[in-house]
C-alpha atoms as a printed R data frame, in Angstrom:
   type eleno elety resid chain resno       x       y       z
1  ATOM     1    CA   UNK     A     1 -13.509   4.185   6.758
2  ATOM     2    CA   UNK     A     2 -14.679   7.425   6.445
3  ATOM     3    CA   UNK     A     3 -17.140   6.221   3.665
4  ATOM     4    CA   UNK     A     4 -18.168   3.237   6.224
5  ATOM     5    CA   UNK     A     5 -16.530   0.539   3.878
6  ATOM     6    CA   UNK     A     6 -14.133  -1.340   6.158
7  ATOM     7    CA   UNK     A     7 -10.563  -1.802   4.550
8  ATOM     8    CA   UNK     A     8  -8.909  -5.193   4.419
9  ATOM     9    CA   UNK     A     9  -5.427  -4.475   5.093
10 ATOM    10    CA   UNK     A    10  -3.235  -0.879   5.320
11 ATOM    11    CA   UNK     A    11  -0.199  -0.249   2.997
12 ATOM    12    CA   UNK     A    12   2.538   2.797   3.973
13 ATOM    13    CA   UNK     A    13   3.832   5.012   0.880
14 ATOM    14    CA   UNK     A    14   7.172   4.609   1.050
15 ATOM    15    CA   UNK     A    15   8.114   8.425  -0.630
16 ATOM    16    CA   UNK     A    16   5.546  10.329   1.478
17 ATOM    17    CA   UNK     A    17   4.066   8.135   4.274
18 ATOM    18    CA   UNK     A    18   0.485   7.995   2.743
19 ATOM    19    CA   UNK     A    19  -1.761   5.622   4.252
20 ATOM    20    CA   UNK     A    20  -4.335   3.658   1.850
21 ATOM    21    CA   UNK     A    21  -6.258   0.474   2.170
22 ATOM    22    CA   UNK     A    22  -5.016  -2.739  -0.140
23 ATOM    23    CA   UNK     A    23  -6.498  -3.881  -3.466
24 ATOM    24    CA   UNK     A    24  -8.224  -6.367  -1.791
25 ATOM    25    CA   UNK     A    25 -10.484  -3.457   0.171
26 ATOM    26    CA   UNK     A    26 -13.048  -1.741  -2.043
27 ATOM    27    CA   UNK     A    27 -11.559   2.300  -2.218
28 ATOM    28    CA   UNK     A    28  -7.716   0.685  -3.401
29 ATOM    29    CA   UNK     A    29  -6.386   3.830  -1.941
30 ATOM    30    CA   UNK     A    30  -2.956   2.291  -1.671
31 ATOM    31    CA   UNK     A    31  -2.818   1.747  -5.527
32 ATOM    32    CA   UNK     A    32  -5.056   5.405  -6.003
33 ATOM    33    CA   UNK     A    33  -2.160   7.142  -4.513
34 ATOM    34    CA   UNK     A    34   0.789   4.784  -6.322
35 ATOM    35    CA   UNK     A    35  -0.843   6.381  -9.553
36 ATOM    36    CA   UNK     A    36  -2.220   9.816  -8.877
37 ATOM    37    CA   UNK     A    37   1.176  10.721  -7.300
38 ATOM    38    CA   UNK     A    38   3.950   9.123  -8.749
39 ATOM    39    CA   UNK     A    39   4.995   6.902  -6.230
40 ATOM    40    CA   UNK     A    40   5.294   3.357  -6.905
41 ATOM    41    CA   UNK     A    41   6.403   1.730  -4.033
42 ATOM    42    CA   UNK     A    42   4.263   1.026  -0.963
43 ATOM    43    CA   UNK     A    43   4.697  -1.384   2.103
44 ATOM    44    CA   UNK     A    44   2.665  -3.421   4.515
45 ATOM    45    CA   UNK     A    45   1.622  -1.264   7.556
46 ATOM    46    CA   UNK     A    46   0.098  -4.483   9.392
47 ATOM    47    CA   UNK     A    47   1.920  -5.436  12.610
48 ATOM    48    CA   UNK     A    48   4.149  -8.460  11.897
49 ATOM    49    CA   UNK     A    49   4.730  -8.100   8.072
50 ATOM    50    CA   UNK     A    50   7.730  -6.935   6.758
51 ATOM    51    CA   UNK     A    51   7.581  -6.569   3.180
52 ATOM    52    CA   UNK     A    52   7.348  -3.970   0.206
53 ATOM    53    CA   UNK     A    53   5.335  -3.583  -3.211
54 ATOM    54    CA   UNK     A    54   6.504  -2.292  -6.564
55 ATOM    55    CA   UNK     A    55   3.353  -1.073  -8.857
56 ATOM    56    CA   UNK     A    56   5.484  -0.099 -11.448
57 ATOM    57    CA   UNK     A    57   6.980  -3.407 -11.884
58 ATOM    58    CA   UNK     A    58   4.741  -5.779  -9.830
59 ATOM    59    CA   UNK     A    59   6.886  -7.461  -7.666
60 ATOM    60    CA   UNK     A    60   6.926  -7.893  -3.726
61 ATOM    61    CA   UNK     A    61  10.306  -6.363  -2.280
62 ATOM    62    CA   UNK     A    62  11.785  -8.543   0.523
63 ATOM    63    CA   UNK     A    63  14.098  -7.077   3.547
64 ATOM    64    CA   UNK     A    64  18.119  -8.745   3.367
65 ATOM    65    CA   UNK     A    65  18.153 -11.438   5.670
């Protein structure tokens, strides 16, 4: 927030444990660091949601149940 936009929802890098805002919040930091850095796959950092997301490929990655 340090630009005083307010970010929708957080997403964790899952190769270096960067922290970005979601496409749906203005900066995409999330997706910025997905393609600056290399690393495709980020997941939800919200409390409750256990899921994963592939830029590379665009798909949602699901835990084994």
């Amino acid at each position: 927030m340090a630009r005083g936009w307010r970010w929708v929802h957080l997403r964790a890098c899952l190769t270096c444990g960067h922290i970005g805002c979601c496409d749906s919040s203005r900066g995409q930091h999330a997706w910025a660091h997905a393609r600056e850095a290399g690393h495709p796959v980020a997941a939800s950092f919200e409390k409750g949601e256990h899921w994963a997301w592939c830029y590379v490929d665009e798909v949602f990655l699901l835990p084994r149940t």
